[in-house]
N, CA and C of each residue as an Amber inpcrd file, in Angstrom:
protein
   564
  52.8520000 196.1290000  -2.3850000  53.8640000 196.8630000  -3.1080000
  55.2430000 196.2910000  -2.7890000  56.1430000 196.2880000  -3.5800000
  57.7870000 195.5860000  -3.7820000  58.3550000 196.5280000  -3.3110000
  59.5220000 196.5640000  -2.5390000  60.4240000 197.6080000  -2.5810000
  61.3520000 197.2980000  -3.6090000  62.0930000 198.7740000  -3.9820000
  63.1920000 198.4740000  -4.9490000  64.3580000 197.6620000  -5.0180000
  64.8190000 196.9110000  -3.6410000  65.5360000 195.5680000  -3.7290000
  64.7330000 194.2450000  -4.1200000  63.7230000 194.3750000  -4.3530000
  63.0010000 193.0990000  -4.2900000  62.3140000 193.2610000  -6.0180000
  61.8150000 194.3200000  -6.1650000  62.0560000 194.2480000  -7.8090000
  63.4290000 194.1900000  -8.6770000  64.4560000 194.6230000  -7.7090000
  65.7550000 194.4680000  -9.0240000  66.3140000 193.3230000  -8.7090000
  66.1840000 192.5580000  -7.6720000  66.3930000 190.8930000  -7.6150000
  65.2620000 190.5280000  -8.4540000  64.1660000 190.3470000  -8.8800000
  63.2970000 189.5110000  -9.3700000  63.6970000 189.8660000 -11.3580000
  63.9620000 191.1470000 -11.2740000  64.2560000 191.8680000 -12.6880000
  65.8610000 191.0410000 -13.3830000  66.5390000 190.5540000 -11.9320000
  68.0150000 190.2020000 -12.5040000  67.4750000 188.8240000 -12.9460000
  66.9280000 188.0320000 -11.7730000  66.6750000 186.6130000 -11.7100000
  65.7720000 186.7280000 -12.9660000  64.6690000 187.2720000 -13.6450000
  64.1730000 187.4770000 -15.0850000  65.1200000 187.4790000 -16.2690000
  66.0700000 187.8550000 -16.0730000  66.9710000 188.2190000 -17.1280000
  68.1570000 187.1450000 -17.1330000  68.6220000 186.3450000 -16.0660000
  69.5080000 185.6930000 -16.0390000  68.1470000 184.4530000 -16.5640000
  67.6110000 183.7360000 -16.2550000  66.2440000 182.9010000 -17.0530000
  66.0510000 183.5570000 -18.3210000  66.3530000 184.5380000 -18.9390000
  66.0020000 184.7020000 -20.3730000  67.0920000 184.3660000 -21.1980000
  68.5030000 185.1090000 -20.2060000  69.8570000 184.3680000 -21.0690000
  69.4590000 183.1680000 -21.0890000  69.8180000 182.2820000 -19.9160000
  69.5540000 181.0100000 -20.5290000  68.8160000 180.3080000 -21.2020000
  67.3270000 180.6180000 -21.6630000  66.5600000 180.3150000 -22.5130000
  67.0450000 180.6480000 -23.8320000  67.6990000 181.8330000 -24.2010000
  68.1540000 182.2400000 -25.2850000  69.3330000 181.4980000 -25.9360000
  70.2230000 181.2850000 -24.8890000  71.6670000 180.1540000 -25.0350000
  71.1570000 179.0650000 -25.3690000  70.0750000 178.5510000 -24.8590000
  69.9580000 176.9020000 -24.9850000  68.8590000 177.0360000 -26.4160000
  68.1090000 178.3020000 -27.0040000  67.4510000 178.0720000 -28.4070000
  68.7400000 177.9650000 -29.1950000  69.3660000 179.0690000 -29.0920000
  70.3050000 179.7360000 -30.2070000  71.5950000 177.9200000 -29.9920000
  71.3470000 177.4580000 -28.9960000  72.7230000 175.9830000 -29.1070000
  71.7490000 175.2190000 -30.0500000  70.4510000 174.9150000 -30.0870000
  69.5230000 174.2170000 -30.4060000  69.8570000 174.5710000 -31.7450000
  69.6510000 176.1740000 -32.3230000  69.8620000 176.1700000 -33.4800000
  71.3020000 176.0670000 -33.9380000  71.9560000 175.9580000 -33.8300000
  73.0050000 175.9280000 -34.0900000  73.3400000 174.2690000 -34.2970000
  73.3070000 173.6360000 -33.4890000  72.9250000 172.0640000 -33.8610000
  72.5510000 171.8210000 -35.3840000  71.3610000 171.9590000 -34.7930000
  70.5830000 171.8590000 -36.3020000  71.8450000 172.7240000 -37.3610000
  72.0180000 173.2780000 -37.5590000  72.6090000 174.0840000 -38.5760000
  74.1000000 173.1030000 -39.1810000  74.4220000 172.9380000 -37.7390000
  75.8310000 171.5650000 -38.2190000  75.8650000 170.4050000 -38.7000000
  74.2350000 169.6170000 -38.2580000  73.7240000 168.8610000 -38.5140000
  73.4190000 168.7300000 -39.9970000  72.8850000 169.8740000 -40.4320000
  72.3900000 170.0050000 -41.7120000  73.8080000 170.2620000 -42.4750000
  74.4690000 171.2410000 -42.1530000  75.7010000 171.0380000 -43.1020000
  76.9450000 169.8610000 -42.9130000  76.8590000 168.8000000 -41.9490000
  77.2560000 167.4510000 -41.7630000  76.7520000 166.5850000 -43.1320000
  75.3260000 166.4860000 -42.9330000  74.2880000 166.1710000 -44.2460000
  74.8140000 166.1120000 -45.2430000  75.2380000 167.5790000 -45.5780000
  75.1550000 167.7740000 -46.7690000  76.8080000 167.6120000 -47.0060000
  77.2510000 167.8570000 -46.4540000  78.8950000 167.0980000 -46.6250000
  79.0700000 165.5210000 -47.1940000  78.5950000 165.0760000 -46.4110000
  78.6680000 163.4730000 -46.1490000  78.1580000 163.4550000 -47.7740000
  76.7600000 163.8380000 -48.0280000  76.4360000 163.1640000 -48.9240000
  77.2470000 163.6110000 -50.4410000  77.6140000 164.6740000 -50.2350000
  78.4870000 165.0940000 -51.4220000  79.5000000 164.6250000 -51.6130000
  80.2390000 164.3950000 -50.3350000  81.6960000 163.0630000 -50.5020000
  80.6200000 161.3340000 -50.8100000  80.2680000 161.2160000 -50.8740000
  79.5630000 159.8810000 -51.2600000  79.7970000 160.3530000 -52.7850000
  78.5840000 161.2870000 -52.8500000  78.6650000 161.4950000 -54.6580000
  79.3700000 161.4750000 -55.3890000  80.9260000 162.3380000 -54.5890000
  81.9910000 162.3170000 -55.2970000  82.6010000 161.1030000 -55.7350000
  82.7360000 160.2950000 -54.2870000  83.5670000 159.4640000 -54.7150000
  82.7870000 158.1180000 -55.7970000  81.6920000 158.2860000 -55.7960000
  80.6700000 157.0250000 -56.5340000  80.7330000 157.5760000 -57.7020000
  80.6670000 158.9530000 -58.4070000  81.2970000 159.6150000 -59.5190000
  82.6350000 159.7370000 -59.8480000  83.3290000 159.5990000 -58.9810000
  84.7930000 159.5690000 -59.1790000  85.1990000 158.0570000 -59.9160000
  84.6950000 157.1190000 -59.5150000  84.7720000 155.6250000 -59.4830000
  84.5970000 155.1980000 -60.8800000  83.1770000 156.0950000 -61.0060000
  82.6220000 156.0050000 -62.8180000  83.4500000 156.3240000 -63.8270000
  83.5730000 157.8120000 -63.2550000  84.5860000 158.8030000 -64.3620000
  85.8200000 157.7740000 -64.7450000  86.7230000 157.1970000 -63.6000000
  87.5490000 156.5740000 -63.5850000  88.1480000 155.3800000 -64.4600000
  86.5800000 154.9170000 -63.5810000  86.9930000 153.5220000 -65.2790000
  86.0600000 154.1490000 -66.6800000  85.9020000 154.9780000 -66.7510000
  85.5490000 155.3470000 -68.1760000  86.5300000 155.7440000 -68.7530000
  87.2990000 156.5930000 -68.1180000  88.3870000 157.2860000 -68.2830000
  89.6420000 156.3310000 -69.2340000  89.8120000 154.7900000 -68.0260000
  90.5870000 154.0760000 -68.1350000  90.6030000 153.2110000 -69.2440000
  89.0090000 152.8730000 -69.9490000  88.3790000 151.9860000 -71.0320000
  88.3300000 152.9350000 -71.9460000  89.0340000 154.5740000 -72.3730000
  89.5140000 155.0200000 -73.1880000  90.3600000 154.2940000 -74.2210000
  90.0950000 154.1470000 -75.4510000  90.9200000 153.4180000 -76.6210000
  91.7900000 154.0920000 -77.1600000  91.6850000 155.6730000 -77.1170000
  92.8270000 156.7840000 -77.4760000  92.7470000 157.8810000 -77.1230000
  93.9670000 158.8430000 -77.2450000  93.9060000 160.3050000 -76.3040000
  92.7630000 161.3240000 -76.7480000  92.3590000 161.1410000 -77.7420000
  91.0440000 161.6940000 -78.2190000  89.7710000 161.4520000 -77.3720000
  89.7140000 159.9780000 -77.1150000  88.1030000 159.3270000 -76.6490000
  88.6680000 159.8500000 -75.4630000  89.6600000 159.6660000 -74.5590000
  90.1500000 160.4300000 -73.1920000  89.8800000 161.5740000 -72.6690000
  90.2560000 162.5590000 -73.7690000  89.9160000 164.1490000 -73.5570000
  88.6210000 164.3360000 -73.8060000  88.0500000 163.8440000 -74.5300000
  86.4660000 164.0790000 -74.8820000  85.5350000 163.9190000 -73.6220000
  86.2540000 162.3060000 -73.1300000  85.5110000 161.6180000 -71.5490000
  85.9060000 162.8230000 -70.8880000  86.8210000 162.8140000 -70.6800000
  86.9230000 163.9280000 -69.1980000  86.5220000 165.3610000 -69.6150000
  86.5460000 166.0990000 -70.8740000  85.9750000 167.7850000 -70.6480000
  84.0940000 167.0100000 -71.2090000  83.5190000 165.7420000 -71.0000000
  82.2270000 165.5080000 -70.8230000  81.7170000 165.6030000 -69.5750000
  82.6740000 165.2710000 -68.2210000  82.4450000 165.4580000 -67.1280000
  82.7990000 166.7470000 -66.5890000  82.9260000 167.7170000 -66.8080000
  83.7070000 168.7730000 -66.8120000  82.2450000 169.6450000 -65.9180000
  81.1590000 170.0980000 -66.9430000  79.9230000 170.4860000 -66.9330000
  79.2930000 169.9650000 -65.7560000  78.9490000 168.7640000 -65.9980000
  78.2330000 168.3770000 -64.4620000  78.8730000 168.4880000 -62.9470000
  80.0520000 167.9810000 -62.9050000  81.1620000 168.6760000 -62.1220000
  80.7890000 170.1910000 -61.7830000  81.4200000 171.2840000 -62.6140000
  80.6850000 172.1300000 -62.1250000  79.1350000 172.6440000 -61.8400000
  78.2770000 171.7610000 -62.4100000  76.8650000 172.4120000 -62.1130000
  76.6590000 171.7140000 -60.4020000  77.2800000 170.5570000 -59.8720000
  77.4410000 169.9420000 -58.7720000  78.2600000 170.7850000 -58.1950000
  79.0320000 171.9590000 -58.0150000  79.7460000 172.3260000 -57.2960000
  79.2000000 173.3230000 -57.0910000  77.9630000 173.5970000 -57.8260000
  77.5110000 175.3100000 -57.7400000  75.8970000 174.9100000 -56.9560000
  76.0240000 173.8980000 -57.3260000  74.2910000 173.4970000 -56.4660000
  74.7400000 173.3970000 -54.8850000  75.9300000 172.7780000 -54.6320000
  76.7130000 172.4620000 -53.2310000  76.7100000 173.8740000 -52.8930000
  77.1480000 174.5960000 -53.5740000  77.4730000 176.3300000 -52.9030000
  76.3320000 176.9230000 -52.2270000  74.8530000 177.0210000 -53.5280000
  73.8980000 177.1230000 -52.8050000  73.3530000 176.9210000 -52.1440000
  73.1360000 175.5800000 -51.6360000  73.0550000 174.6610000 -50.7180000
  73.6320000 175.2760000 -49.1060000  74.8510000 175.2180000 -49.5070000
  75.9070000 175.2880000 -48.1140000  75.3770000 176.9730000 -47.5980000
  74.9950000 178.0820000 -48.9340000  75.1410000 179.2630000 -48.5200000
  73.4280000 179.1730000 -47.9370000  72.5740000 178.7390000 -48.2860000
  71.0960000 178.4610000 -47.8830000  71.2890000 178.0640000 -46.2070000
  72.0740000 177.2370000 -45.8920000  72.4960000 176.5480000 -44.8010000
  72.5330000 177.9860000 -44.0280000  73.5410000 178.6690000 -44.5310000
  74.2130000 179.8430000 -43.6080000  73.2670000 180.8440000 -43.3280000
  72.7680000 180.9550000 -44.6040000  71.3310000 182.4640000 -44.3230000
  70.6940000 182.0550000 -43.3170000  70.0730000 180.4600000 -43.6470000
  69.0400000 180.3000000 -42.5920000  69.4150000 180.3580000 -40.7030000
  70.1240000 179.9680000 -40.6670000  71.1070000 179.9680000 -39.3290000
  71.3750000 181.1060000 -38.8990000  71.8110000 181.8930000 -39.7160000
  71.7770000 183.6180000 -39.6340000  70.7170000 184.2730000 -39.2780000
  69.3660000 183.7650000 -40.1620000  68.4910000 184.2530000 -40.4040000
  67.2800000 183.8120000 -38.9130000  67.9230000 182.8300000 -38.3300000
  66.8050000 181.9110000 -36.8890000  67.9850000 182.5740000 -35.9940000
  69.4250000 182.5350000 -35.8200000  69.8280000 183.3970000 -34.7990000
  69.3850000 184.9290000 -34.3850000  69.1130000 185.5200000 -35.7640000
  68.7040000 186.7310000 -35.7970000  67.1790000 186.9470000 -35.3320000
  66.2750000 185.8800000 -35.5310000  64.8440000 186.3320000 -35.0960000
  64.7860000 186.0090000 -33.7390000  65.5910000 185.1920000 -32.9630000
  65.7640000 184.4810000 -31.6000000  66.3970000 185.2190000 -30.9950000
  67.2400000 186.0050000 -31.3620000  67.9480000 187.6350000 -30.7130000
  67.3200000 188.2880000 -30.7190000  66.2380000 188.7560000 -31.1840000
  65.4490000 190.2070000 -31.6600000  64.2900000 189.9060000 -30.8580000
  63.9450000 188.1950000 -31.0690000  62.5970000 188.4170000 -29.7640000
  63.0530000 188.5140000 -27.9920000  64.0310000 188.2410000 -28.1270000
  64.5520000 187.5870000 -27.1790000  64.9960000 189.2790000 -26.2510000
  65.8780000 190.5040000 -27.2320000  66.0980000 191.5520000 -26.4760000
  64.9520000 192.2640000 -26.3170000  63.8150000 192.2030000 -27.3170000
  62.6490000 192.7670000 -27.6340000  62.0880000 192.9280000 -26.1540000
  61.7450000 191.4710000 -25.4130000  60.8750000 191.0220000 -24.2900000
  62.1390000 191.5680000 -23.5950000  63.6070000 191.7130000 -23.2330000
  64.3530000 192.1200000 -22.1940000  64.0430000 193.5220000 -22.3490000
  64.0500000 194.1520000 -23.3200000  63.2940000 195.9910000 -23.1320000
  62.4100000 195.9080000 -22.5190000  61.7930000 195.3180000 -22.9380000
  59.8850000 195.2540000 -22.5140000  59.8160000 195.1200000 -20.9730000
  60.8170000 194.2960000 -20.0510000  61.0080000 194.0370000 -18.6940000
  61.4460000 195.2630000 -18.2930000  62.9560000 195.6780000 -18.8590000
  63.7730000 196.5110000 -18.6110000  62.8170000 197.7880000 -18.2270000
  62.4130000 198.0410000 -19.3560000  61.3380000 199.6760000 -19.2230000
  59.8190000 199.1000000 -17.7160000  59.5530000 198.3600000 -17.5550000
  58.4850000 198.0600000 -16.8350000  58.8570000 197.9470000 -15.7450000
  60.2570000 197.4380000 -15.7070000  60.5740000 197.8020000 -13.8550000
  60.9490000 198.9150000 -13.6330000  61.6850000 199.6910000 -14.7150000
  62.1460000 201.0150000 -14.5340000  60.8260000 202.1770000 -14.5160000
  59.4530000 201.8380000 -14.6720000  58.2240000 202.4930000 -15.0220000
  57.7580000 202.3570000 -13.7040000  58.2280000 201.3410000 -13.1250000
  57.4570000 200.7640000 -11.3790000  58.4740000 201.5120000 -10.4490000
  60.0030000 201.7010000 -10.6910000  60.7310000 202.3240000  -9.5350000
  60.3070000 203.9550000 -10.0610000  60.3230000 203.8480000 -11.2330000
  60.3470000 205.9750000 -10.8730000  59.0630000 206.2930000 -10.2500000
  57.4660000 205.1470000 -10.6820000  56.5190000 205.8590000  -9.7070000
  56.5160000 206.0480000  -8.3730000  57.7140000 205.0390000  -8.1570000
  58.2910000 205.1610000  -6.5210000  59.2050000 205.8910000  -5.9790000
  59.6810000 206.7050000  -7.0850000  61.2510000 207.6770000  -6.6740000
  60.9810000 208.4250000  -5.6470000  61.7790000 208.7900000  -4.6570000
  61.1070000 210.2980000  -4.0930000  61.7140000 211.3520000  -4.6550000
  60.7140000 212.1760000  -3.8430000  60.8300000 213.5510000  -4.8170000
  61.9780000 213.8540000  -4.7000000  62.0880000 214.5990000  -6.1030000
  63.5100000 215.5860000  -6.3850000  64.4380000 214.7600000  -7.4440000
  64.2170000 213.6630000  -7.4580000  64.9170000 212.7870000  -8.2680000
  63.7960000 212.6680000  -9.4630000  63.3860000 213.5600000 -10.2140000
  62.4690000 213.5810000 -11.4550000  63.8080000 213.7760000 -12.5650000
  64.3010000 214.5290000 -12.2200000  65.8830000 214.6610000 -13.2580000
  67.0820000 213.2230000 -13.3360000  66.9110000 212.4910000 -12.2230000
  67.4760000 211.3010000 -12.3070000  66.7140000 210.2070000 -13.2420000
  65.4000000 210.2180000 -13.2260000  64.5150000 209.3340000 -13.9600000
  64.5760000 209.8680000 -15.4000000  64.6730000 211.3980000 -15.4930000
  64.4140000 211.5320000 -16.9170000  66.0170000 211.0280000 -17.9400000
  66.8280000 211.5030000 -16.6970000  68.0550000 210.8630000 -17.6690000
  68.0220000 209.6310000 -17.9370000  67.9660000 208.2920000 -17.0650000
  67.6370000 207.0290000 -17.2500000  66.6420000 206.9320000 -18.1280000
  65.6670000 207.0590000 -18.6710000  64.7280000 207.1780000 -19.6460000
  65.3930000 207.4020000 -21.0680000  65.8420000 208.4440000 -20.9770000
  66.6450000 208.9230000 -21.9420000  67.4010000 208.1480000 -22.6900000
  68.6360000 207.7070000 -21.6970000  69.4960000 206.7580000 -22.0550000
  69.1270000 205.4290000 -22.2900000  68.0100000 205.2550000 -21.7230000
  66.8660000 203.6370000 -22.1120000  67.1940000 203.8770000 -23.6050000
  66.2730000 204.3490000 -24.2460000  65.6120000 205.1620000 -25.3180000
  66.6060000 205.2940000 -26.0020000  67.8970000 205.8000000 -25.9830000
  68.8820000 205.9720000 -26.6630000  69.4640000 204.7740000 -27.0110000
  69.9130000 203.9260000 -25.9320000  70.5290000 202.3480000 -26.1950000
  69.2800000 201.6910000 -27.2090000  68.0080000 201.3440000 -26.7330000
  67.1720000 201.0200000 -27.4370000  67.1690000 201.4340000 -29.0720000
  67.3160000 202.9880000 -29.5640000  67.4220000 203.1340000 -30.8360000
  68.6290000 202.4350000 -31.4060000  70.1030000 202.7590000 -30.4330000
  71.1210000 202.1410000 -31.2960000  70.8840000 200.8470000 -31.8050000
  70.3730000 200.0430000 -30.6320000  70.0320000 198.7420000 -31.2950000
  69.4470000 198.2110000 -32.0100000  68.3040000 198.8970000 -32.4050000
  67.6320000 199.0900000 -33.4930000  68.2480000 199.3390000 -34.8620000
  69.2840000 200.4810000 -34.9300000  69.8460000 200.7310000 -35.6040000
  70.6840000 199.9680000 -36.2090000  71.3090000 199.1030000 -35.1010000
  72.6600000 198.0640000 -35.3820000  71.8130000 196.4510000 -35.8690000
  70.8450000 196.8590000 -35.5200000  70.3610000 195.1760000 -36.1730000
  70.0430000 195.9470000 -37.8090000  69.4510000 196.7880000 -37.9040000
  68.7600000 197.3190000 -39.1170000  70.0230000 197.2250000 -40.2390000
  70.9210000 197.5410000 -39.3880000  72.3080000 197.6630000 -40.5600000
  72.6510000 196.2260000 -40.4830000  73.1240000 195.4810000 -39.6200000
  73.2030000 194.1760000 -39.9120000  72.7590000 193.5520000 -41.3460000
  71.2880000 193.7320000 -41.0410000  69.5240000 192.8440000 -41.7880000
  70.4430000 193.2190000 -43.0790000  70.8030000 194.7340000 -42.7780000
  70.9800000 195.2860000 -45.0400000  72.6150000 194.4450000 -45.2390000
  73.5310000 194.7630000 -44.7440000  74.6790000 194.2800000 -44.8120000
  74.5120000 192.5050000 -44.9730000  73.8760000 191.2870000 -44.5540000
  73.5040000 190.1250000 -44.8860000  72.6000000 190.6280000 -46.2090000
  71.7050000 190.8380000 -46.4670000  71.0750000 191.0360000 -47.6510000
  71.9350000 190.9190000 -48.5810000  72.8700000 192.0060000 -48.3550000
  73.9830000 192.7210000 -49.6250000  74.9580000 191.2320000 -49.6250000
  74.9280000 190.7220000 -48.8550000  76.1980000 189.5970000 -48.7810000
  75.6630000 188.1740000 -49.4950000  73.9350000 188.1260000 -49.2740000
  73.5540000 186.8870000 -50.2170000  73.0990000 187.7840000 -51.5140000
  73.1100000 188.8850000 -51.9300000  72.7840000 188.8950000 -53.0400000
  74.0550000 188.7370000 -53.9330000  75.3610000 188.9770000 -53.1540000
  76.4990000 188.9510000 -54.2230000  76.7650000 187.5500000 -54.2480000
  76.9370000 187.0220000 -53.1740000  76.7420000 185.4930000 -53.2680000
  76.1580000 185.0060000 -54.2780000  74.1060000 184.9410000 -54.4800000
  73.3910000 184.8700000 -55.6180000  74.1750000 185.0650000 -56.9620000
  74.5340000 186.0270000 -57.1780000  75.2730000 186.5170000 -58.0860000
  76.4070000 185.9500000 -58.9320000  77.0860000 186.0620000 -57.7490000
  78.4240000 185.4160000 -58.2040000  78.1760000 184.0460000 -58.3630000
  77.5590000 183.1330000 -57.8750000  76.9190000 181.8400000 -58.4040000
  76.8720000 181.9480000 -59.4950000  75.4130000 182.6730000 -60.1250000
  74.7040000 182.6780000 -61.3520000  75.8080000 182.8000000 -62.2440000
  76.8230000 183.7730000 -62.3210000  77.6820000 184.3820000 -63.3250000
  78.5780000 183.0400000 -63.3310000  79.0820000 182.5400000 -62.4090000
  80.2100000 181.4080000 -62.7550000  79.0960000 180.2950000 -63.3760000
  78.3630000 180.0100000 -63.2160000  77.3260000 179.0740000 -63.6320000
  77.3810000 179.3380000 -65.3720000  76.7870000 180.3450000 -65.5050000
  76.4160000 181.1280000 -66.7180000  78.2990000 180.8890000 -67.3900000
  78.8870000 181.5240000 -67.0240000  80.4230000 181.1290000 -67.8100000
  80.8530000 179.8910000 -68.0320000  80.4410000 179.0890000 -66.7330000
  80.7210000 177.6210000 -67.1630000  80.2360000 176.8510000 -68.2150000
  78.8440000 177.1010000 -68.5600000  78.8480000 176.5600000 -69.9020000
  79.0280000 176.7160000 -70.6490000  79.3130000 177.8190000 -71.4480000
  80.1760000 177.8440000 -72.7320000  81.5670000 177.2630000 -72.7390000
  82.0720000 177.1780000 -71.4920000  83.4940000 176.7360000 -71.3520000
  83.4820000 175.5000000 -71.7580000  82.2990000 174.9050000 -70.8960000
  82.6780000 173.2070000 -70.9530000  81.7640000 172.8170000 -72.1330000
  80.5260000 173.8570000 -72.6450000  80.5170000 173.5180000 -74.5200000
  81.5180000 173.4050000 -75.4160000  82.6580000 174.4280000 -75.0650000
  83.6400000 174.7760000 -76.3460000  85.0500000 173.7780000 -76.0850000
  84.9950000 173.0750000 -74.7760000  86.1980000 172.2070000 -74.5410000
  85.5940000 170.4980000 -75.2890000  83.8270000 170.4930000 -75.1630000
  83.4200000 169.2070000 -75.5940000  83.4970000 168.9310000 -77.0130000
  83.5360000 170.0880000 -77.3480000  83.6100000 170.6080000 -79.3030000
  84.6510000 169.3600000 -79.8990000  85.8870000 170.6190000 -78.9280000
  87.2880000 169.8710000 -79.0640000  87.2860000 168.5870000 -79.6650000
């Protein structure tokens, strides 16, 4: 049997090894996440400017202000359908990063309850008597922190939901407006 200094040293030294396991996933992901939106930077300034280059001398081998305006509200459309694929892209980037910080937090406090309550389950069978009212409050307040947190991730989960669906949204709708725009400027 442990005495109660020797389980709440082994319970700290558990928990200081879980932070750091948790710091060094969540840096891991996070890497990755910069990495990937580095990616996708880089390659979109490439695109630009190798489209820019095109547009340019097309632009320039214009014979009159007519063939000019026509060239440029022709690029108009793809331009924006490239700026709205980049959005999704970049916002895909963010959910997911959101979405691996969030499951790497949740397992991560999940197993620190799971310790937390199991050493606290091993000292009260050891309390001495009279201290049954000290254990039940600690229990209590376990139990209580435990729901809030529950609570506060649960609201989180809906509040991100609500934030990529307007995202989604607001994509689709500028998407959806953009082409009639850049139909009725190609008319011209």
């Amino acid at each position: 049997m442990f005495s109660v200094p020797e389980q709440f040293s082994a319970a700290t030294k558990a928990s200081f090894d879980a932070q750091i396991a948790l710091f060094s996933l969540l840096s891991g992901k996070a890497f990755e996440s910069v990495e990937k939106l580095v990616e996708l930077n880089v390659n979109a300034v490439k695109s630009t400017l190798e489209e820019s280059a095109t547009t340019t001398k097309q632009l320039l081998s214009a014979k009159d202000p007519q063939e000019f305006f026509t060239l440029s509200t022709s690029h108009a459309q793809p331009t924006a359908e490239k700026l709205l694929a980049y959005s999704r892209h970049l916002a895909s980037i963010a959910s997911n990063a959101q979405s691996e910080f969030t499951s790497a937090a949740e397992s991560q406090i999940a197993e620190s309850n799971r310790k937390v309550q199991a050493l606290f389950e091993e000292v009260a069978k050891n309390a001495p008597a009279g201290s049954e009212q000290f254990v039940s409050f600690f229990k209590t307040a376990i139990t209580n922190a435990n729901t809030g947190y529950e609570q506060f991730t649960q609201n989180t989960k809906q509040a991100v939901e609500a934030l990529e669906a307007n995202l989604n949204n607001t994509v689709t709708q500028i998407s959806q407006a953009a082409k009639p725009a850049t139909r009725a400027s190609s008319k011209k």
